[in-house]
Every structure is written in structure tokens, then in C-alpha cells.
Residue, then its C-alpha position, 0 to 999 in steps of 0.5 A: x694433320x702433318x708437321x714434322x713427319x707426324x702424321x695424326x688427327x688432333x681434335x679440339x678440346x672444346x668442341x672437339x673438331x680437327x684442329x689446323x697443322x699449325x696446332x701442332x707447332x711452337x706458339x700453337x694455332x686458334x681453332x677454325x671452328x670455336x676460335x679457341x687457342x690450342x697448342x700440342x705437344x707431340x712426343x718424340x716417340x710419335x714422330x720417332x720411326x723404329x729402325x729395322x734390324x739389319x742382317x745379311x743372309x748366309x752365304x756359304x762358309x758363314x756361321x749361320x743363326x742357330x734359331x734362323x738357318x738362312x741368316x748369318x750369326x753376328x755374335x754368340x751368345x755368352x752364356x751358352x756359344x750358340x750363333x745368333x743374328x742381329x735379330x736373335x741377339x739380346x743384350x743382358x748385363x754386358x753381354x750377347x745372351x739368347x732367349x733360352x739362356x734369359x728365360x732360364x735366367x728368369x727362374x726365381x732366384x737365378x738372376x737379381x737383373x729380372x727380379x721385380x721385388x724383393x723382401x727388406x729384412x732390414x727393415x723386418x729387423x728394425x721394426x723387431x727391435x724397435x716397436x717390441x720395445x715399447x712393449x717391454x716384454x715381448x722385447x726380451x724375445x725380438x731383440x735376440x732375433x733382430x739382432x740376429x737377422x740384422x746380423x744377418x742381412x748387413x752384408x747382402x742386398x735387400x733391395x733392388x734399388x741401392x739402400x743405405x745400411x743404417x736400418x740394419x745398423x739401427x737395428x743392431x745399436x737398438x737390439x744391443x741397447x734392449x739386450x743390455x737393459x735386460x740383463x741390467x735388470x735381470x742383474x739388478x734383480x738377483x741382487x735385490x733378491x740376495x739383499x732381501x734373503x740376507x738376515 
């Protein structure tokens, strides 16, 4: 079938054979064979024609591509100064970058734009304050080293995507909070102990 400038064969869900053009338009079209209306939907990507790279082959006293010697350079790579052509060009963070300069970008640790997943401390930091405490004893341990962590980790990214900073904060206030019980109590012992020992 054509419409559009979308060329494709779509076929009937009910019996499964060639649907008419008019299928593929607003309001849609009944099937020639089972009589069942049918309306598609085509994608713009589907009828969306890629357009080719431009560029212009070297001409003498022109900079020429430093990875294709017969096409003219457009730009230079930001990172490195190497000549690229439209073809070669990739367009990273703001500016013209070449393969080699993004693929050494893509070593761990060398490019927060590529990575795909990162570990939430913060979220480590809340989960070492809170679920020891209900425990009781295991928090006299975790809540040093969530404070400590959520210290840590409030003023950087844990995230790729934008993540509020109360987990961090949370953890602080609670870790504080079991801190503070803890030497109340810790407190409040050796006070029952000096009672006891005085005649």
C-alpha cells in the first residue's frame, strides 16, 4: 500500500490479508476480504526520510578531514584540534568532539555523560541509619558510619537523573538522633551505676 509517501504492506488483524490504502488514513477503511473496520496508524519515523551528510570534497589549500583526506574539515574537534568533516563530527556536551576523544571518554570514571548507572549512597546512608535502629544494638555501630557517609555524599551526584538531597539530610537527622540516644543512655548508666555504688 502507498499514502503518504509510506510505502508497506499492512495486513488485517482478522483474517490477516492486505488491508486497502485507505486503511492507513484518518477514520480508516473496512477490509476487502472479511469486512472488518481497520484503522492504522503509521509512525512518523516510518515515512521520516533520513537526510544524508553533506560535504564537500578538498580542494586544494583546504584543511582536509584528519580520519578522510579527500573531504574538506568543518570543524575541529574540541578536545583534541584534529579537523573533522560533517561526517566524522559528533556532537558532545556543547561541542565538536572525534570518535577517539569519545571513546577514550567512555573509560569508567572519565565522563558522567555516558555512564548508564550509578550506586545511591544516599540511599545506602538512609537504609544504615534507619533499619539498624530498629534493631537497637547493631545502631550504635551504623549510625557513625551513615553519618559519616551521608556527610559524605550530600554535596556530590548520586545520580544521573536529578535527586533531591533529603535522603542524605534524612540520614544525618536520624543518625544524629540514634547518636544522641545512645550517649543519653550510655549517660544515664554510669549515673545508675555511681547511685548504686554510693553507701
Amino acid at each position: 500500500m502507498t499514502t503518504a509517501g509510506f510505502t508497506a504492506t499492512l495486513f488485517c488483524p482478522c483474517c490477516e490479508r492486505e488491508l486497502p490504502v485507505e486503511a492507513a488514513e484518518p477514520g480508516g477503511a473496512r477490509c476487502y476480504h472479511c469486512e472488518s473496520l481497520v484503522e492504522a496508524t503509521v509512525f512518523p519515523a516510518a515515512v521520516r526520510t533520513a537526510s544524508p551528510i553533506a560535504y564537500r570534497a578538498l580542494v586544494a589549500a583546504e584543511a582536509a578531514c584528519f580520519f578522510h583526506d579527500d573531504r574538506v574539515a568543518a570543524v575541529a574537534c574540541s578536545n583534541c584540534g584534529r579537523f573533522l568533516c560533517q561526517f566524522c563530527r559528533i556532537d558532545w556536551s556543547g561541542g565538536d568532539r572525534c570518535v577517539t576523544c569519545v571513546e577514550a571518554l567512555r573509560q569508567p570514571g572519565k565522563s558522567g555523560a555516558l555512564e548508564s548507572s550509578r550506586f545511591h549512597f544516599d540511599s545506602l546512608a538512609l537504609a544504615l541509619a534507619t533499619i539498624p535502629s530498629l534493631l537497637v544494638f547493631p545502631s550504635l555501630f551504623f549510625a557513625p558510619l551513615s553519618l559519616g557517609l551521608a556527610l559524605v555524599t550530600i554535596r556530590r551526584s548520586c545520580s544521573i537523573t536529578p535527586r533531591s538531597k533529603w535522603r542524605p539530610v534524612m540520614a544525618i537527622l536520624v543518625s544524629l538522633a540514634v547518636i544522641g540516644a545512645w550517649v543519653w543512655l550510655f549517660i544515664y548508666s554510669a549515673s545508675l551505676a555511681a547511685r548504686a555504688r554510693q553507701p
